[in-house]
C-alpha positions in Angstrom: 35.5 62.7 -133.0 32.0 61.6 -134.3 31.3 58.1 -134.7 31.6 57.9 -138.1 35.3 58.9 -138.3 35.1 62.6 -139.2 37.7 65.0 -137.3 35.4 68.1 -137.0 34.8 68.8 -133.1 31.3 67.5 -131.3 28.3 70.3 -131.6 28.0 72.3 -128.2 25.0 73.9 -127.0 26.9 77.3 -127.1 27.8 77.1 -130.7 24.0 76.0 -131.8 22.6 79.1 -129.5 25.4 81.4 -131.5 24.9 80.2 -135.0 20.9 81.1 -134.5 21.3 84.4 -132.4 23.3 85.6 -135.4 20.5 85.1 -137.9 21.1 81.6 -139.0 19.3 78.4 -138.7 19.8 74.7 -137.4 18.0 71.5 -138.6 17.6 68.2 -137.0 18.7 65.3 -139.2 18.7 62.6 -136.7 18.4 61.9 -132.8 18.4 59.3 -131.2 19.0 58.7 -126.8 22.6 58.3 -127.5 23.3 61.0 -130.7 22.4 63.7 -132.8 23.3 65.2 -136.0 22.6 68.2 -137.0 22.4 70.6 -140.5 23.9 74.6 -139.8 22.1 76.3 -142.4 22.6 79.6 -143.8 19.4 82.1 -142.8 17.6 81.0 -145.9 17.9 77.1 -144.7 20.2 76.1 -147.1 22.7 73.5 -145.3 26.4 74.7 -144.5 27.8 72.4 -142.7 26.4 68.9 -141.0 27.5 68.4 -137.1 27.1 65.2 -134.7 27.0 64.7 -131.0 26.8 61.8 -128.7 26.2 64.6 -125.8 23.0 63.6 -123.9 23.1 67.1 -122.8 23.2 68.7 -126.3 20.7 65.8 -127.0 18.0 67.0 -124.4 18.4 70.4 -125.5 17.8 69.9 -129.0 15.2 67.9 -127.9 13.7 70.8 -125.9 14.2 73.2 -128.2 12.3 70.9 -130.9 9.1 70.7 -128.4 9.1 74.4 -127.4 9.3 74.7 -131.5 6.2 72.6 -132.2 4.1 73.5 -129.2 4.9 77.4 -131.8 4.0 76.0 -134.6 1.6 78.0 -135.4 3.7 81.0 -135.9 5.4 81.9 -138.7 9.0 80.4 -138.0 9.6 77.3 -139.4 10.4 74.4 -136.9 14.3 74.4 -137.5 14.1 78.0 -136.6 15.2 78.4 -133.2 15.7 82.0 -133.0 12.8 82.9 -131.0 13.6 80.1 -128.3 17.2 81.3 -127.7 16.0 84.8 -128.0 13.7 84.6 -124.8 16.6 82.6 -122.8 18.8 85.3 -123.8 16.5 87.6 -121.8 15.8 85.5 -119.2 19.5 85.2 -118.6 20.2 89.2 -118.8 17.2 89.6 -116.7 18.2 92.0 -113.3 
């Protein structure tokens, strides 16, 4: 449960890697060293559903993600957008 009483289950790493490998998009609200909360957005970056963590390893990796994302900037995806991150793990991991 997240700290401020709602019943939906903490954000996981594997569920913010799924929701943008199948198009969509995620959007940091808030982080902090102890939590995060996080906006699911549709592909076109409207908000579906808002998600919290006190994970400090979902926490680094959002954190990550957010520095590979700016140190990009100056392509074309917008920095929620972490498609192209996840995209070259995805290879690195499938790599023979």
């Amino acid at each position: 449960m997240s700290r401020r009483g709602q019943t939906a289950a903490e954000l996981t790493i594997d569920e913010l890697e799924r929701w943008a490998l199948f198009g969509a998009q995620w959007r940091v609200v808030d982080i902090s060293a102890a939590h995060v909360v996080i906006d699911l957005c549709e592909c076109t970056g409207l908000p579906v559903e808002r998600r919290e963590s006190d994970d400090t390893t979902l926490i680094d990796y959002v954190r990550s993600a957010r520095a590979d994302l700016d140190a990009g900037a100056a392509l074309s995806e917008p920095p929620h957008d972490a498609r192209p991150q996840l995209r070259a793990a995805v290879a690195r991991e499938t790599a023979p």
